[in-house]
C-alpha positions as CSV (number, residue, x, y, z in Angstrom):
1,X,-6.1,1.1,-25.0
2,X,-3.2,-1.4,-24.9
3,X,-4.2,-4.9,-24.9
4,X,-2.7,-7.9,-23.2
5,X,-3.5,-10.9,-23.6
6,X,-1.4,-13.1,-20.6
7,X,-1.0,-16.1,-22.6
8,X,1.0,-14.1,-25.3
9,X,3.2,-12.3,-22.6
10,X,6.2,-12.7,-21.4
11,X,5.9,-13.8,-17.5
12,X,7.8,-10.9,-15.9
13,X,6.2,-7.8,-18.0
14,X,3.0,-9.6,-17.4
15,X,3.7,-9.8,-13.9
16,X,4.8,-6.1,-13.8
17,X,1.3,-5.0,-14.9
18,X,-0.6,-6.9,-12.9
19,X,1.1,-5.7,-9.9
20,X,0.8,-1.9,-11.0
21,X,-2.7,-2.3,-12.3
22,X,-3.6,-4.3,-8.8
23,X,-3.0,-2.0,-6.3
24,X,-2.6,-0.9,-3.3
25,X,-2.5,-4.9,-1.8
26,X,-2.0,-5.7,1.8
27,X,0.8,-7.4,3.2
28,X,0.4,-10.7,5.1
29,X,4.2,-10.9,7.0
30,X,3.7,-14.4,7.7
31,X,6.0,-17.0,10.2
32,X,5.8,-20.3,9.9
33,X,8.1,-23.1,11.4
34,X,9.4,-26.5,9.5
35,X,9.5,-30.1,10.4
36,X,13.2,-29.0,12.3
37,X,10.7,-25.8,14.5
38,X,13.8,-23.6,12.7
39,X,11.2,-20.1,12.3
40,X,10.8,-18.5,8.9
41,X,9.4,-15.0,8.3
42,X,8.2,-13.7,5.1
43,X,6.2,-10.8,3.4
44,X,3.3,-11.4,1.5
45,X,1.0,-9.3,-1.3
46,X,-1.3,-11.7,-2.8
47,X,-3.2,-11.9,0.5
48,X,-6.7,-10.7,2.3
49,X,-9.2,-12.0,4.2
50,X,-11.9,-13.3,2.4
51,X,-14.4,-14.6,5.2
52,X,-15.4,-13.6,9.0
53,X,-17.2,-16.2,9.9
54,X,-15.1,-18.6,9.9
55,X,-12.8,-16.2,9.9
56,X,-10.7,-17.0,6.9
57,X,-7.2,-15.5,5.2
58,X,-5.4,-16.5,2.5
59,X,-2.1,-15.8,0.8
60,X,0.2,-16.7,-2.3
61,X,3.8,-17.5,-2.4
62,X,4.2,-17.9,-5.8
63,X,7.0,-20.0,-7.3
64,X,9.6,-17.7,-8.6
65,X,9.5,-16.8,-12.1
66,X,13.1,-16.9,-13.3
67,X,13.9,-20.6,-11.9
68,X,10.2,-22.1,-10.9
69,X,11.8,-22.1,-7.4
70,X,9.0,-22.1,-4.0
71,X,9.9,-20.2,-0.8
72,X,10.2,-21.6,2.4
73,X,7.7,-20.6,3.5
74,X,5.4,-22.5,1.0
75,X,7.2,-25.7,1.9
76,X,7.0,-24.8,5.8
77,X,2.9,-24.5,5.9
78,X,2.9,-28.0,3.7
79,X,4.7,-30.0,6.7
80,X,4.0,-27.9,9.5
81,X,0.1,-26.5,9.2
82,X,0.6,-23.1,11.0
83,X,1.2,-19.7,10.5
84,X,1.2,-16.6,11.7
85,X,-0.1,-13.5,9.9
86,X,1.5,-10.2,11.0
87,X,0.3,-7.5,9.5
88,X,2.9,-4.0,8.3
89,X,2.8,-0.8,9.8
90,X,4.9,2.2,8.3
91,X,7.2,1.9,10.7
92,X,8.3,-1.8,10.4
93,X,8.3,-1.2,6.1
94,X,12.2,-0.9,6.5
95,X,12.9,-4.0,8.1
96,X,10.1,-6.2,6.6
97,X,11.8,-5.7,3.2
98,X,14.9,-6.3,4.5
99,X,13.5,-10.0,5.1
100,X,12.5,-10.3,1.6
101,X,15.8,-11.6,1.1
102,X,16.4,-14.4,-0.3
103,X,18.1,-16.0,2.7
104,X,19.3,-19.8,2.7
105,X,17.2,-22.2,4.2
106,X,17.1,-22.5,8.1
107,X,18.1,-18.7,8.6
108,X,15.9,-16.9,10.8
109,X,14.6,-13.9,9.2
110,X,13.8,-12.5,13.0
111,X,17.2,-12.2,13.5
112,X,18.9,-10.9,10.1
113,X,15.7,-8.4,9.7
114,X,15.8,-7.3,13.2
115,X,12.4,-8.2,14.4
116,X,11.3,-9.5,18.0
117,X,9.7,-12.7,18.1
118,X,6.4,-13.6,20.6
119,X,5.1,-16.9,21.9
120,X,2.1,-17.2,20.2
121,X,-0.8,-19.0,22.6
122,X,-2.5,-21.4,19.6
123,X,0.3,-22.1,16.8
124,X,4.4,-22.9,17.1
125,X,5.1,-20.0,14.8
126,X,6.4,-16.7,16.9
127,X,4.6,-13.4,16.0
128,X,6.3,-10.0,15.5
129,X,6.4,-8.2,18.5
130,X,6.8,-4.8,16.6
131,X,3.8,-6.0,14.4
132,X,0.3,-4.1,15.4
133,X,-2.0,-6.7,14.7
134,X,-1.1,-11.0,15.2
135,X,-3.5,-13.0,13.9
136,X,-2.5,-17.1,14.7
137,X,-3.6,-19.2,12.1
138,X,-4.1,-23.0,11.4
139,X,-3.7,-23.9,7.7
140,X,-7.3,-25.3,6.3
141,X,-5.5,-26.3,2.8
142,X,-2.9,-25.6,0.1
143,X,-3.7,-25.1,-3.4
144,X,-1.2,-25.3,-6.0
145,X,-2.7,-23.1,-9.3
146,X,0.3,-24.1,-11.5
147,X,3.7,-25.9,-11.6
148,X,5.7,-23.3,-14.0
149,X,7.3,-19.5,-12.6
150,X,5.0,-17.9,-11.2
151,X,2.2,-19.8,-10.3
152,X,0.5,-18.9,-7.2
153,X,0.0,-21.7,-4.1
154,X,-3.3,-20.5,-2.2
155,X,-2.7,-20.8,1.5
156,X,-6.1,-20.9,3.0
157,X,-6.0,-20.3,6.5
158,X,-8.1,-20.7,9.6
159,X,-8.0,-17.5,11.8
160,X,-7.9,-18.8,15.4
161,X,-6.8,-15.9,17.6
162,X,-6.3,-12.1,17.0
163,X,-3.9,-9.7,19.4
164,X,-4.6,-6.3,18.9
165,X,-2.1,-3.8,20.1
166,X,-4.4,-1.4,22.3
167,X,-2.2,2.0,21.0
168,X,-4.0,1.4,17.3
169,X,-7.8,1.8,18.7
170,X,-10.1,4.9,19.0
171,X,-12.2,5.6,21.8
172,X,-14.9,3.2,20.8
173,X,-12.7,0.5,20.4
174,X,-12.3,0.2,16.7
175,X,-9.0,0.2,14.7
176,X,-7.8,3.8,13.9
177,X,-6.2,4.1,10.2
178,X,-4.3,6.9,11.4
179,X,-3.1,4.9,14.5
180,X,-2.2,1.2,12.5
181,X,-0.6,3.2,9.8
182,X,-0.3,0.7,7.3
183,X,1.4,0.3,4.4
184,X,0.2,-1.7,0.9
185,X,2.1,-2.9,-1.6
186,X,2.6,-1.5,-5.0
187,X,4.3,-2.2,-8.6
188,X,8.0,-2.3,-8.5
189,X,9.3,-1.1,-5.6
190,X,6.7,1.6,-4.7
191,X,4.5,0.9,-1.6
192,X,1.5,3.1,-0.3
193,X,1.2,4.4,3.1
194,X,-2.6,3.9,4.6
195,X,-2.8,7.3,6.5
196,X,-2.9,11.2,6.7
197,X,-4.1,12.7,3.7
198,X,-3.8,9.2,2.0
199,X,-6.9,7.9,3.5
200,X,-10.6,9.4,2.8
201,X,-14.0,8.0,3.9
202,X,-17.3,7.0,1.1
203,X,-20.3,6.4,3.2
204,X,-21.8,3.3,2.1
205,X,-25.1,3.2,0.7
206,X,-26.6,1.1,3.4
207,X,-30.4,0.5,3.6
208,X,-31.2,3.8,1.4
209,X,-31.0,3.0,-2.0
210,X,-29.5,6.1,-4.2
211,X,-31.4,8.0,-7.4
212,X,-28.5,6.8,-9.5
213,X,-26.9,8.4,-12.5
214,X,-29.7,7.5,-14.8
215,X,-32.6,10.2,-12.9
216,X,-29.3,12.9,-12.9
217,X,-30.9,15.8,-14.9
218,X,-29.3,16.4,-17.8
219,X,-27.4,19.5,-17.3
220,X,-26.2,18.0,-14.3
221,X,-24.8,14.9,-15.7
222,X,-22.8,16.9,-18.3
223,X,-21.3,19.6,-15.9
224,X,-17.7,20.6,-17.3
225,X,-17.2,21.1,-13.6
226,X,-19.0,18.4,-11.7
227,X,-16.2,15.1,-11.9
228,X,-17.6,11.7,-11.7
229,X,-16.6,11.3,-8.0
230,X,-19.1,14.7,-7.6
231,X,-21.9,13.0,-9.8
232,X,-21.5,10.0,-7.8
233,X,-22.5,11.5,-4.5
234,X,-25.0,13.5,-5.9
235,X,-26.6,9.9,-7.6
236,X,-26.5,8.0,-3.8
237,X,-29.0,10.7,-2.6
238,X,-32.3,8.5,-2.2
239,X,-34.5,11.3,-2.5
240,X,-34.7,15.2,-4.1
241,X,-35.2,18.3,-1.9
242,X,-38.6,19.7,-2.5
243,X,-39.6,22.7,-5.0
244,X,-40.1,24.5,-1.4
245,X,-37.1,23.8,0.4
246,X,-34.9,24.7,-3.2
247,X,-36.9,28.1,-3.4
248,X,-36.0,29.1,0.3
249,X,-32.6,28.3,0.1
250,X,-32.1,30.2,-3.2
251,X,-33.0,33.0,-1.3
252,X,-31.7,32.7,1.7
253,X,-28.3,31.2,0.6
254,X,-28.2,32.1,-3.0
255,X,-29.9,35.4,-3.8
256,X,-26.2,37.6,-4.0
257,X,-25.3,35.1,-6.7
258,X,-28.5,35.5,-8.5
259,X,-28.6,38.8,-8.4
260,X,-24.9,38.8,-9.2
261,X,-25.1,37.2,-12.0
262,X,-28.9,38.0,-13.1
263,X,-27.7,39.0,-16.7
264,X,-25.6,36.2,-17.7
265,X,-26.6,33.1,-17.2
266,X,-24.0,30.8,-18.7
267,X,-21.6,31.8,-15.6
268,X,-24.0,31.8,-12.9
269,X,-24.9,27.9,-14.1
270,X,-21.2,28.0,-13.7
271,X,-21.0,29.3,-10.3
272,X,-23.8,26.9,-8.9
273,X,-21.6,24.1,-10.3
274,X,-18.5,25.6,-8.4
275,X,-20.8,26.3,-5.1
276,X,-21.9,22.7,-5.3
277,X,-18.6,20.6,-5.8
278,X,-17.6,22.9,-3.0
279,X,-20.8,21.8,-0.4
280,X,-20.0,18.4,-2.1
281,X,-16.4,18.2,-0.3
282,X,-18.0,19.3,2.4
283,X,-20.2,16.0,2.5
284,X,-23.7,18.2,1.9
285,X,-25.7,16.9,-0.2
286,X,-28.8,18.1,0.5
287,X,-27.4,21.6,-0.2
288,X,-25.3,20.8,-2.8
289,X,-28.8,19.4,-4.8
290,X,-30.9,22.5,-3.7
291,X,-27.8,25.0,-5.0
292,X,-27.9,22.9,-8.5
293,X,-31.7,22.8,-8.5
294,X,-32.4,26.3,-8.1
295,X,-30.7,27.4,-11.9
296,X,-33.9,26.1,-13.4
297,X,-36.3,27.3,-10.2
């Protein structure tokens, strides 16, 4: 594998692979307001949310790394302690780079981007109308991790109050992926878009505790067919199907295959595998383990 080592490498290449290697990242587009109230708007990929209670955010605008210059927006939340954290929906990605810009001091990016701004109720910064979720912010502390290009300046911020455009929630009430539509940033110029057949659910664990690779029998673990992602499911089970319920479903389920296949056994192992990663996309486990189990039943 290719090695870095960061203090070695130059500061842009460096950069470059952290940003492809770190990836997708969301993008805080954060306002903020000066000592003048003249409004700046900004986007923002060293940022997440790293507490709920207190509700806390935080982002990064980095000095620049060719002439160790800060953004505005660094120097606004140092004077001014407020901001507002909108977050970027596919169809705003246009215009949010757009204010990426590197526009001279006192311009509003509102205007030259296109964006709408909204009185926010808590904080002097506006929010972006066209922005699906607002989240006003007051500005807990700055921390400054270096003073050469590219050091990052933590912007911790206290969440004080959320606006949540109703068209983005399901039925229950939660935030639909499909219906925010976000988009992350990438390496270079590439940029991810959080919906369709980009986004995929992994149930959690929860309270069950899985049987983990380490009890995976042996002929399981070193499937040619069966990919980690396969193993991985079959490992969060928290318990095996019984020698009963494996014998009934072998024949109820399984017996053409056997029969099938009853004088070579090397590709009906085989086909089990191939049933199983099948019942495995499928999210069924329970069958998945009784089609792999049955081979040696």
């Amino acid at each position: 594998m290719l090695k870095i080592i960061p203090s070695e490498t130059p500061i842009p290449k460096l950069h470059g692979y952290l940003l492809g290697a770190v990836s997708p990242r969301p993008i805080a587009f954060v306002s903020t307001v000066d000592q003048g109230n003249r409004v700046n708007l900004s986007p923002f990929s060293f940022f997440n949310v790293f507490s709920s209670n207190p509700p806390t955010a935080i982002f990064s605008p980095a000095r620049r790394g060719r002439d160790n210059t800060t953004k505005h927006t660094f120097e606004n939340v140092k004077v001014v302690k407020e901001a507002v954290i909108n977050v970027v929906s596919y169809d705003m990605v246009e215009q949010m780079s757009l204010s990426s810009s590197e526009y001279a001091e006192g311009v509003n990016e509102f205007v030259k981007a296109g964006f709408s701004e909204l009185a926010s109720e808590s904080v002097r910064p506006p929010r972006v109308k066209e922005s699906p979720v607002q989240m006003e912010c007051t500005v807990k502390e700055v921390i400054e991790l270096g003073d050469n290009g590219g050091a990052g300046n933590l912007v911790i911020c206290n969440i004080e109050l959320i606006h949540i455009n109703e068209a983005i929630l399901d039925d229950k009430g939660r935030i639909d992926p499909n219906l925010i539509d976000l988009v992350g940033r990438m390496g270079g110029n590439w940029y991810s878009r959080a919906s369709g057949d980009a986004i995929f659910e992994v149930q959690k664990p929860g309270s069950s505790v899985g049987i983990g690779f380490d009890n995976l029998p042996k002929d399981i673990l070193q499937s040619s067919i069966l990919t980690g992602n396969d193993l991985g499911k079959l490992a969060g089970i928290d318990e095996l199907p019984d020698e009963t319920s494996v014998n009934e479903y072998k024949l109820t389920e399984l017996s053409d295959l056997f029969i099938e296949h009853q004088d070579d056994q090397m590709n009906l192992e085989k086909e089990l595998h191939n049933r199983a990663k099948g019942l495995l996309l499928e999210d069924k486990k329970t069958e998945a383990w009784m089609t792999l189990l049955s081979f040696n039943n």
